[in-house]
KOLKEDO-802485 format. One record per atom (N, C-alpha, C, O): residue number from 1; atom name; x, y, z. Coordinates in steps of 0.02 Angstrom, whole numbers. Example, Ala and Ser with C-alpha at 12.3 -4.5 7.8 and 13.67 -1.06 7.14 Angstrom:
// residues 2
nr | atom | east | north | up
1 | N | 660 | -284 | 390
1 | CA | 615 | -225 | 390
1 | C | 660 | -165 | 390
1 | O | 712 | -166 | 423
2 | N | 642 | -112 | 354
2 | CA | 684 | -53 | 357
2 | C | 645 | 2 | 394
2 | O | 670 | 57 | 402
//
This chain:
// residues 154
nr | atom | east | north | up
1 | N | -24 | -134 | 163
1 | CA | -95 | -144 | 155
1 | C | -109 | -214 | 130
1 | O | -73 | -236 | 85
2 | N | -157 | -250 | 155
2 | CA | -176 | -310 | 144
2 | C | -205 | -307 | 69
2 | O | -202 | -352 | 26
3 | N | -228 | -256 | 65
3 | CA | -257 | -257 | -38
3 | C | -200 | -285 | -85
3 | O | -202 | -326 | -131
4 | N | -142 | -244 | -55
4 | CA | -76 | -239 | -103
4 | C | -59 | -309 | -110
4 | O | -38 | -332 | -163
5 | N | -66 | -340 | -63
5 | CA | -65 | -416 | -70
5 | C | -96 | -478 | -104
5 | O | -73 | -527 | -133
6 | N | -158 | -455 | -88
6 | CA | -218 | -506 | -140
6 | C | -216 | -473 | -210
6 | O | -231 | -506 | -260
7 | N | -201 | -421 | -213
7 | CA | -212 | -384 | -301
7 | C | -141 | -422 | -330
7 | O | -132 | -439 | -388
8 | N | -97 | -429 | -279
8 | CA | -13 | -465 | -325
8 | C | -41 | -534 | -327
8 | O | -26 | -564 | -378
9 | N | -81 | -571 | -280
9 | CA | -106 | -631 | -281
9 | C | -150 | -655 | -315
9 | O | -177 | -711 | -309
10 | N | -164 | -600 | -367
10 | CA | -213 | -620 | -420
10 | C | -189 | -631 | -490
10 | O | -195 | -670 | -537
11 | N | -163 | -580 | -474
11 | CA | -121 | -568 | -550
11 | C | -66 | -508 | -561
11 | O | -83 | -451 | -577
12 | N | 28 | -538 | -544
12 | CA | 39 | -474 | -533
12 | C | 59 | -444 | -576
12 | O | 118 | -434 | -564
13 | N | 39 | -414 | -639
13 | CA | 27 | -382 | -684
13 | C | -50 | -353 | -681
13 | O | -64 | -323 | -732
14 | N | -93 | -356 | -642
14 | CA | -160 | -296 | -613
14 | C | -119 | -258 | -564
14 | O | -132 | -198 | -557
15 | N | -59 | -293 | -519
15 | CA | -34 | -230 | -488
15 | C | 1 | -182 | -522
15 | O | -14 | -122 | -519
16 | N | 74 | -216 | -572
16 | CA | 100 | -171 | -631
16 | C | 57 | -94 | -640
16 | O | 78 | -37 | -631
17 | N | -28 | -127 | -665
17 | CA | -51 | -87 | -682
17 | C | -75 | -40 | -632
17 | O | -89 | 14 | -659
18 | N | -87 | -38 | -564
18 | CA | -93 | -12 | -494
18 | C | -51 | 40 | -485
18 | O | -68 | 99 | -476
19 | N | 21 | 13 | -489
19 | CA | 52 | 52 | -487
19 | C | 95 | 119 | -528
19 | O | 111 | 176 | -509
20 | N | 105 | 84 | -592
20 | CA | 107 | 119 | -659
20 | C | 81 | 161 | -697
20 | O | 107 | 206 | -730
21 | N | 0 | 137 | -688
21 | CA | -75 | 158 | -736
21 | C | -74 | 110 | -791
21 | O | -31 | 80 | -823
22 | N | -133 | 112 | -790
22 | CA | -184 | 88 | -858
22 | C | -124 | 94 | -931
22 | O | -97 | 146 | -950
23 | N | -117 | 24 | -962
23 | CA | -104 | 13 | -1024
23 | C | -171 | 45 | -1085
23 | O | -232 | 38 | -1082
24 | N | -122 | 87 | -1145
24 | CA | -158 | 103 | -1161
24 | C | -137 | 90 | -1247
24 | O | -126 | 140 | -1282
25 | N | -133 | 29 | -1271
25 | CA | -120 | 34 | -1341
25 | C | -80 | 67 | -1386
25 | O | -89 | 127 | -1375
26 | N | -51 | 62 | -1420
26 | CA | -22 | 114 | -1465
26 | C | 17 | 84 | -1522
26 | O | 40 | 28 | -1533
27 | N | 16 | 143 | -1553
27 | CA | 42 | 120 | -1634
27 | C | 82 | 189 | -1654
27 | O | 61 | 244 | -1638
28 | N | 151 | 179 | -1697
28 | CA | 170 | 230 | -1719
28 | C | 167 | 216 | -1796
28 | O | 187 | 169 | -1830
29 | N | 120 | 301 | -1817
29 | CA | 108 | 317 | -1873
29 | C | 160 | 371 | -1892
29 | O | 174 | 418 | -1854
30 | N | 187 | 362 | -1950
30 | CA | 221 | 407 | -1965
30 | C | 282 | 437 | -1910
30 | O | 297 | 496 | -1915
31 | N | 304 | 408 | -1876
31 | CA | 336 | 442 | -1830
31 | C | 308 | 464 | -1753
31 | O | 340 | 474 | -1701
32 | N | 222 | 467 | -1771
32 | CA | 204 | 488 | -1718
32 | C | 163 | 440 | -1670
32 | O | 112 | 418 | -1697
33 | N | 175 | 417 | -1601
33 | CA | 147 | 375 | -1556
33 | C | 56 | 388 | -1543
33 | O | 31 | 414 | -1494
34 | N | 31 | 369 | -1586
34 | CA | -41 | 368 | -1545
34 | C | -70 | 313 | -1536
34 | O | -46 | 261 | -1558
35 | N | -133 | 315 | -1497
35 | CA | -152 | 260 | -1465
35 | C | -206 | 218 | -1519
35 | O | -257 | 243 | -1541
36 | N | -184 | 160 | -1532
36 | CA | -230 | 126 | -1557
36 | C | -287 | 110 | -1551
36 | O | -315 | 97 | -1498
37 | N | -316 | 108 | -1624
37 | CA | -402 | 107 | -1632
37 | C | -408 | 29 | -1609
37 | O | -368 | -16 | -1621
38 | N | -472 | 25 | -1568
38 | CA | -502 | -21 | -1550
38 | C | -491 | -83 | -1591
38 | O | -461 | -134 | -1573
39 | N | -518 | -72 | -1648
39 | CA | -529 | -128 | -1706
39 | C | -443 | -164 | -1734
39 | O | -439 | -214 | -1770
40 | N | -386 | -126 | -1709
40 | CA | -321 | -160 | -1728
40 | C | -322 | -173 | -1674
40 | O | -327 | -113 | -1665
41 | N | -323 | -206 | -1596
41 | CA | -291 | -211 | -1547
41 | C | -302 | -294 | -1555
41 | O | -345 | -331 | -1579
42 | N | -243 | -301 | -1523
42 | CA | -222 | -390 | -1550
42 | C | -251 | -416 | -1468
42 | O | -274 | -377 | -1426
43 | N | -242 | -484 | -1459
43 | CA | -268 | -514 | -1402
43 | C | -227 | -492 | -1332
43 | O | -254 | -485 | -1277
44 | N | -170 | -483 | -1343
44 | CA | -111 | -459 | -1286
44 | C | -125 | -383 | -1244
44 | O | -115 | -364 | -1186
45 | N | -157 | -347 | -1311
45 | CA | -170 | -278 | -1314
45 | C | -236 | -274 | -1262
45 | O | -244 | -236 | -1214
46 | N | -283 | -332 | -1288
46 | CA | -343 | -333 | -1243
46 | C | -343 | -347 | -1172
46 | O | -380 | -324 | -1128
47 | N | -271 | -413 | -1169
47 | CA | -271 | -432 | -1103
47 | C | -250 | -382 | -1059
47 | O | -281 | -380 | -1005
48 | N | -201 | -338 | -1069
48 | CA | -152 | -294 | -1047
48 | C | -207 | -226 | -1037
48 | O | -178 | -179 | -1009
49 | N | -278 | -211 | -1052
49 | CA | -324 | -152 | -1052
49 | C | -367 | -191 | -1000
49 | O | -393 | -150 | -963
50 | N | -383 | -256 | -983
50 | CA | -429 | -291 | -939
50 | C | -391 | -258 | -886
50 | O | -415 | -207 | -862
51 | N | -331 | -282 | -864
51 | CA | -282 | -291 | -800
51 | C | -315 | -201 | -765
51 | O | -328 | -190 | -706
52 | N | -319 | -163 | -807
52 | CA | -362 | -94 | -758
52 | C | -394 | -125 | -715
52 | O | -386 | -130 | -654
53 | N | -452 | -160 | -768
53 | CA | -524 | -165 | -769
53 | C | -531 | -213 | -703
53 | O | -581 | -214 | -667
54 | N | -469 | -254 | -691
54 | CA | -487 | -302 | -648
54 | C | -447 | -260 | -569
54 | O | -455 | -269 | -509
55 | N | -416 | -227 | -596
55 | CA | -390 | -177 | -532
55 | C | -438 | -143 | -490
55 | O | -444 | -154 | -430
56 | N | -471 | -101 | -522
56 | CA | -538 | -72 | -509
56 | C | -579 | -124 | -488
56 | O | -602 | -104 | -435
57 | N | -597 | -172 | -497
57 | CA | -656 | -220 | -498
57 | C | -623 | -245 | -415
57 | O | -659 | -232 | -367
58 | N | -562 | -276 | -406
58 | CA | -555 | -295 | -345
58 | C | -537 | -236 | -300
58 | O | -557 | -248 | -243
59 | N | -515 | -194 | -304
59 | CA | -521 | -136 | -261
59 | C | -589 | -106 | -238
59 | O | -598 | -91 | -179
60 | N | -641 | -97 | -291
60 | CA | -707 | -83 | -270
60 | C | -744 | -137 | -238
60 | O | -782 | -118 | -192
61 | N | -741 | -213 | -254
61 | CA | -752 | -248 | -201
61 | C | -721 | -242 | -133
61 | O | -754 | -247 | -81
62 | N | -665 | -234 | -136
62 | CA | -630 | -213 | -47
62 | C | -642 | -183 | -19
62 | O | -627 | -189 | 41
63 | N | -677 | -132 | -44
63 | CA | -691 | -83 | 15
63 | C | -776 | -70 | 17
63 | O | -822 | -84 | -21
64 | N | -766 | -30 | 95
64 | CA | -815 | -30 | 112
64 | C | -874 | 49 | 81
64 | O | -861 | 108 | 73
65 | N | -928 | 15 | 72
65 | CA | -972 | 81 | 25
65 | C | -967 | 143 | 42
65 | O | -979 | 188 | 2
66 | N | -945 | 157 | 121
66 | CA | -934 | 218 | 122
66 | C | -858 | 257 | 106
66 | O | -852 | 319 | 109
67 | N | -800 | 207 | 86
67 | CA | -740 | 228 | 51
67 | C | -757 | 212 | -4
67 | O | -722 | 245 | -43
68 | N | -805 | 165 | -45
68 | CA | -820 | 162 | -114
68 | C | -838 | 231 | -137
68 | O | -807 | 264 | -179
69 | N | -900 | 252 | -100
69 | CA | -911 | 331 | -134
69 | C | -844 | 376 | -136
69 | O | -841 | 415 | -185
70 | N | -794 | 377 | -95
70 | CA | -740 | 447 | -95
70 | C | -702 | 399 | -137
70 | O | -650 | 400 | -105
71 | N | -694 | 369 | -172
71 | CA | -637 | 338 | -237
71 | C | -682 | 334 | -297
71 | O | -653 | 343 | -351
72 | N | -758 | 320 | -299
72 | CA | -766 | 291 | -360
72 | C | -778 | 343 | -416
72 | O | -814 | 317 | -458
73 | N | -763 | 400 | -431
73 | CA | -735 | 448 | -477
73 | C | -683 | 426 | -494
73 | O | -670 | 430 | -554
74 | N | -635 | 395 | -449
74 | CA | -582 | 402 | -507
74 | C | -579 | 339 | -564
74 | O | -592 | 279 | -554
75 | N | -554 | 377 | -643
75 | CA | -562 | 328 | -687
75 | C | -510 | 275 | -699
75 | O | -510 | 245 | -752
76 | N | -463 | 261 | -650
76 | CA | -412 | 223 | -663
76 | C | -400 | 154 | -613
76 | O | -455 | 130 | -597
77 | N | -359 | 127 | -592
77 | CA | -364 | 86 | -543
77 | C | -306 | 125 | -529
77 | O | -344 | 172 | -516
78 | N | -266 | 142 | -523
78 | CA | -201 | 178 | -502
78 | C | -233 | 230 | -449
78 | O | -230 | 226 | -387
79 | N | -272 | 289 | -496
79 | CA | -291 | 351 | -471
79 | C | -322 | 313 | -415
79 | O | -307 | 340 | -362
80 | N | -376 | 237 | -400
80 | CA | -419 | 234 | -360
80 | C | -371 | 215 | -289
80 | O | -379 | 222 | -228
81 | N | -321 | 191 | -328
81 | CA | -271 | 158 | -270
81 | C | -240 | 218 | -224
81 | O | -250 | 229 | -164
82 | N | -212 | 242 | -257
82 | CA | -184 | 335 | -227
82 | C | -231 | 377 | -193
82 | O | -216 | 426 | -158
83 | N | -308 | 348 | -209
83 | CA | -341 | 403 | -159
83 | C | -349 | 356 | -104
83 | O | -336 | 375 | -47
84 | N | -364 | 311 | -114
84 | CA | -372 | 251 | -79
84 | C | -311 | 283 | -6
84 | O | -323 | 300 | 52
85 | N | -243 | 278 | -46
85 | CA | -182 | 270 | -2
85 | C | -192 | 350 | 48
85 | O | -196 | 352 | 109
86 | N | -196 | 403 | 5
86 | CA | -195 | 450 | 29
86 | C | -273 | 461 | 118
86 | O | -266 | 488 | 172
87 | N | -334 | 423 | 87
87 | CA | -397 | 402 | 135
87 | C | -345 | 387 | 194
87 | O | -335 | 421 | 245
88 | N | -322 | 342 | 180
88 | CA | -302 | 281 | 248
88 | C | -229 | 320 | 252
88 | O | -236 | 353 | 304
89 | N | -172 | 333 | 230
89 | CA | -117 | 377 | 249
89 | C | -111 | 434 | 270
89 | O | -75 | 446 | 318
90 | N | -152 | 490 | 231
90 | CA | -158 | 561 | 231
90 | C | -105 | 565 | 168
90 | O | -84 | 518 | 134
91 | N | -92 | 636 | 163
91 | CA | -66 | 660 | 143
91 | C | 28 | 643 | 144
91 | O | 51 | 626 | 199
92 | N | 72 | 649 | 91
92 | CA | 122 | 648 | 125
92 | C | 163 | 693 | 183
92 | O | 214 | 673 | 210
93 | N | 140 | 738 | 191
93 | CA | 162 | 788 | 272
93 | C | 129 | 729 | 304
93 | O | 171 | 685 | 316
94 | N | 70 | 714 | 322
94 | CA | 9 | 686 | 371
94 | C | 58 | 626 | 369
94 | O | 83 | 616 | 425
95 | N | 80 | 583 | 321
95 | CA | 114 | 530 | 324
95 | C | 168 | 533 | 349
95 | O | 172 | 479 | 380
96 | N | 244 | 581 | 362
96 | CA | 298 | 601 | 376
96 | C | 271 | 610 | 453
96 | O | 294 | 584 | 504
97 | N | 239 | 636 | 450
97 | CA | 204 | 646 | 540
97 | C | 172 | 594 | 578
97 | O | 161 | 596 | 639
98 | N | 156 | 544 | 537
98 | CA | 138 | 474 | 575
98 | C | 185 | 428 | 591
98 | O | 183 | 385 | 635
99 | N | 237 | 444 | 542
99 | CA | 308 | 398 | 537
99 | C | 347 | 437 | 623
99 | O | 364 | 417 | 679
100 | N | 345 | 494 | 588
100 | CA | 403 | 530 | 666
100 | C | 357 | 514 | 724
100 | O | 361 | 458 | 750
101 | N | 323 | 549 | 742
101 | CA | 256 | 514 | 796
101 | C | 276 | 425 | 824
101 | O | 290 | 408 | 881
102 | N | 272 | 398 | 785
102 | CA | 264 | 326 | 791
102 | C | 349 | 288 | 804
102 | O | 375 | 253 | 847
103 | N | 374 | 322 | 732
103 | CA | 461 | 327 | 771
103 | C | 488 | 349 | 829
103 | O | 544 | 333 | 847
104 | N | 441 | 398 | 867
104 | CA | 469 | 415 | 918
104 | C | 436 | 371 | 987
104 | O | 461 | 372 | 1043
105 | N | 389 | 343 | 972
105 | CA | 369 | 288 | 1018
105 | C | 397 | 234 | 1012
105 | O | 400 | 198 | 1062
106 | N | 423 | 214 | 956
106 | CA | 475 | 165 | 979
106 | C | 542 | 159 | 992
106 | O | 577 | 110 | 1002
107 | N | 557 | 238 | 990
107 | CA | 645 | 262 | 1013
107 | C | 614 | 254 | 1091
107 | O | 651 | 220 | 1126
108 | N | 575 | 270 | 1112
108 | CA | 544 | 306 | 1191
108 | C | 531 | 214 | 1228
108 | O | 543 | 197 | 1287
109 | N | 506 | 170 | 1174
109 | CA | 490 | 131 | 1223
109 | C | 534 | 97 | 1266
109 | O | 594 | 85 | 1261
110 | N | 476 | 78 | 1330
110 | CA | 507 | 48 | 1372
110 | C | 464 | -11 | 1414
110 | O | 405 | -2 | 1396
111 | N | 465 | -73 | 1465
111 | CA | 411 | -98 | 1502
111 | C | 396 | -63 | 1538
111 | O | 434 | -32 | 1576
112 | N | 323 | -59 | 1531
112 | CA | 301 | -31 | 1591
112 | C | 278 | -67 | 1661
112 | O | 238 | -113 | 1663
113 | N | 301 | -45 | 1701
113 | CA | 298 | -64 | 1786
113 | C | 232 | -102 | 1792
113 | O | 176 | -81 | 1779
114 | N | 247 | -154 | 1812
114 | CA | 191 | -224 | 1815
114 | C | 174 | -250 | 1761
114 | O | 129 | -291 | 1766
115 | N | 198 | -238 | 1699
115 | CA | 195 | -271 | 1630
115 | C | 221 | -329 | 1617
115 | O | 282 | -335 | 1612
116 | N | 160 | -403 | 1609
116 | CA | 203 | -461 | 1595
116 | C | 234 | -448 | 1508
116 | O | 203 | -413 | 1468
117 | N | 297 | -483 | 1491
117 | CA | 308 | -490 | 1420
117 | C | 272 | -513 | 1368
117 | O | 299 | -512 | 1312
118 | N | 211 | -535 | 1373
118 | CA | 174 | -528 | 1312
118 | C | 136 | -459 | 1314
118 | O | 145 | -424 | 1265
119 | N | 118 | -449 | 1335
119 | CA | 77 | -362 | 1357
119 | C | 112 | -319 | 1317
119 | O | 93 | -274 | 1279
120 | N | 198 | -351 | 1343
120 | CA | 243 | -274 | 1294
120 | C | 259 | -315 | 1235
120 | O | 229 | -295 | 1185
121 | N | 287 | -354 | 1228
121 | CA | 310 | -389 | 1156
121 | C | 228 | -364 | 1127
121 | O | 245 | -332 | 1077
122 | N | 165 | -361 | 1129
122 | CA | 107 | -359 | 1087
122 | C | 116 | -263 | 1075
122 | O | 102 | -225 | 1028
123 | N | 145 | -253 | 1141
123 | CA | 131 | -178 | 1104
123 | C | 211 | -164 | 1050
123 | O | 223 | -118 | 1010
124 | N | 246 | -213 | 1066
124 | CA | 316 | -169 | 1032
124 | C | 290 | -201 | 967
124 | O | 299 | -165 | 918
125 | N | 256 | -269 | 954
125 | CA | 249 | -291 | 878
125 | C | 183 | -223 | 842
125 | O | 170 | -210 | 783
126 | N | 159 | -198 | 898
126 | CA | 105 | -159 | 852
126 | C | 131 | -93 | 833
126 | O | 102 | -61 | 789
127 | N | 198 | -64 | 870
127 | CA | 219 | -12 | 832
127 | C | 262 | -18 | 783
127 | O | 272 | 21 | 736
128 | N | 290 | -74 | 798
128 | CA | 349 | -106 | 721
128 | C | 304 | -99 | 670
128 | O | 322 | -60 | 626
129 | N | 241 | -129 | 662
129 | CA | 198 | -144 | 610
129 | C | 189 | -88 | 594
129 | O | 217 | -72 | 542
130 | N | 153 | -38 | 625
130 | CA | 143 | 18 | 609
130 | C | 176 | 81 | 580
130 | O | 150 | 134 | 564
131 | N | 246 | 57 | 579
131 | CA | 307 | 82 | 537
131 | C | 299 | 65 | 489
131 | O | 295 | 106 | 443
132 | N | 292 | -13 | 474
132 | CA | 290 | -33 | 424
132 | C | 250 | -27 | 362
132 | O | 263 | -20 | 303
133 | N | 183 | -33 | 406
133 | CA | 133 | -28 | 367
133 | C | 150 | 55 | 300
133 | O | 150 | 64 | 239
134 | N | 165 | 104 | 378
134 | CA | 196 | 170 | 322
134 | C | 248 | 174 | 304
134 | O | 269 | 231 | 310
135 | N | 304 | 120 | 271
135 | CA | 359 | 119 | 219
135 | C | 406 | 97 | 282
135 | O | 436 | 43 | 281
136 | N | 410 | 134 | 326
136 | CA | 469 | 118 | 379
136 | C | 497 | 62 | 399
136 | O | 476 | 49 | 456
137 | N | 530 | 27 | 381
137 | CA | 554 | -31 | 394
137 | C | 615 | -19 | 441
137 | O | 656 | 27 | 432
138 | N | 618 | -70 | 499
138 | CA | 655 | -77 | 555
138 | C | 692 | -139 | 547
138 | O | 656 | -176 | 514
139 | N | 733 | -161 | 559
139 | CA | 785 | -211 | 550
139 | C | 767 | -264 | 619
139 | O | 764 | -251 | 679
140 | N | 759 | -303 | 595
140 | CA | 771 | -368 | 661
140 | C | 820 | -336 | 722
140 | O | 803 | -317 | 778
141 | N | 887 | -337 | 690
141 | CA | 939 | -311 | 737
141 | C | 910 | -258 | 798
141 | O | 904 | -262 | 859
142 | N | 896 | -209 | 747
142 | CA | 865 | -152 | 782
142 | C | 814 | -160 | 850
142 | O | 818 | -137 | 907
143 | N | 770 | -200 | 818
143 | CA | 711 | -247 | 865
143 | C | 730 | -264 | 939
143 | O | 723 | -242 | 996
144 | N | 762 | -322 | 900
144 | CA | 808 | -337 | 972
144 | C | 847 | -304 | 1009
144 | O | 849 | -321 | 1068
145 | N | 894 | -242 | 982
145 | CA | 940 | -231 | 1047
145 | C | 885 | -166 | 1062
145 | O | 905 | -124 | 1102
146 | N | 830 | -157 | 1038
146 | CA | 773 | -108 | 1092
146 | C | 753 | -147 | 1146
146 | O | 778 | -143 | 1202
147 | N | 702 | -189 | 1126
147 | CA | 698 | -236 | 1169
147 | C | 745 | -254 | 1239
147 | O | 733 | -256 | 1299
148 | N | 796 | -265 | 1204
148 | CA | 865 | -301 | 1265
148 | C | 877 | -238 | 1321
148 | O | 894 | -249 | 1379
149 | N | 865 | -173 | 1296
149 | CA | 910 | -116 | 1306
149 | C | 837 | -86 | 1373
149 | O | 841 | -59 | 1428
150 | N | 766 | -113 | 1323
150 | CA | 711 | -81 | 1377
150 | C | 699 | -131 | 1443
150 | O | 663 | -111 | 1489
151 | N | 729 | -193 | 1447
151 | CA | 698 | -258 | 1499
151 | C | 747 | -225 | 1563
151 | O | 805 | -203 | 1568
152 | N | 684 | -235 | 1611
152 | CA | 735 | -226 | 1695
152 | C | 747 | -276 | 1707
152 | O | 733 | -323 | 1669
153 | N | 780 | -285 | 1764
153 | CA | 795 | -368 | 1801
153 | C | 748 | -378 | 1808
153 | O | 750 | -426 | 1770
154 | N | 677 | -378 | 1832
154 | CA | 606 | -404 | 1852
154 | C | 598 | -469 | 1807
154 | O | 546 | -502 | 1810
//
């Protein structure tokens, strides 16, 4: 996702927090971890509670008002990111089924009859991507001996 990119390009500690959740202060009293009162939190403490704030802030700018309404309940930048992922991925079954689907179009491909090589190189780069985009990563190697293995003499 292109977000995942500009949110590390901002500051990547707002992604930390993306991916992790929200920093939340703390102090141990007596043995026991709770979260610190407002009025002790030192400057680090403050910067490290923004990095949500700015997660949320560029994520709700990214998107568009009608995916703003189905995320903006959630109170976190994490939670907003995960529904976010789940909007545009599905579910993980829905996701495992886009991967096999899409993996199997590029085990299957081949040129098709009267196809110049940019026509197919544009479609073989759009299903690589599309692996990618859902975790699947394909190896160069791989790339190529599909490629080599789908070309006729033509």
């Amino acid at each position: 996702m292109h977000e995942r990119a500009y949110i590390q390009s901002v500051d990547i500690d707002v992604w930390v927090v993306v991916v992790n959740g929200r920093f939340e202060p703390q102090v141990n009293v007596d043995g026991v971890i709770q979260n610190k009162p407002k009025a002790d939190w030192i400057v680090v403490d403050e910067k490290k509670v923004q990095y949500d704030l700015k997660a949320r802030n560029i994520l709700i700018s990214a998107l568009g008002i009608n995916v703003y309404y189905l995320v903006s309940h959630c109170k976190t930048g994490k939670a907003m990111w995960e529904a976010f992922a789940t909007l545009h991925e599905g579910t993980k079954d829905v996701k495992q089924l886009k991967i096999d689907t899409i993996t199997q179009q590029f085990e299957l491909f081949h040129v098709k009859e009267d196809e110049n090589i940019s026509s197919m190189q544009l479609r073989f780069i759009h299903i690589v991507n599309n692996l990618q985009n859902l975790g699947k990563t394909i190896s160069n190697q791989d790339c190529t001996n599909k490629i080599l293995r789908c070309m006729n003499r033509k």
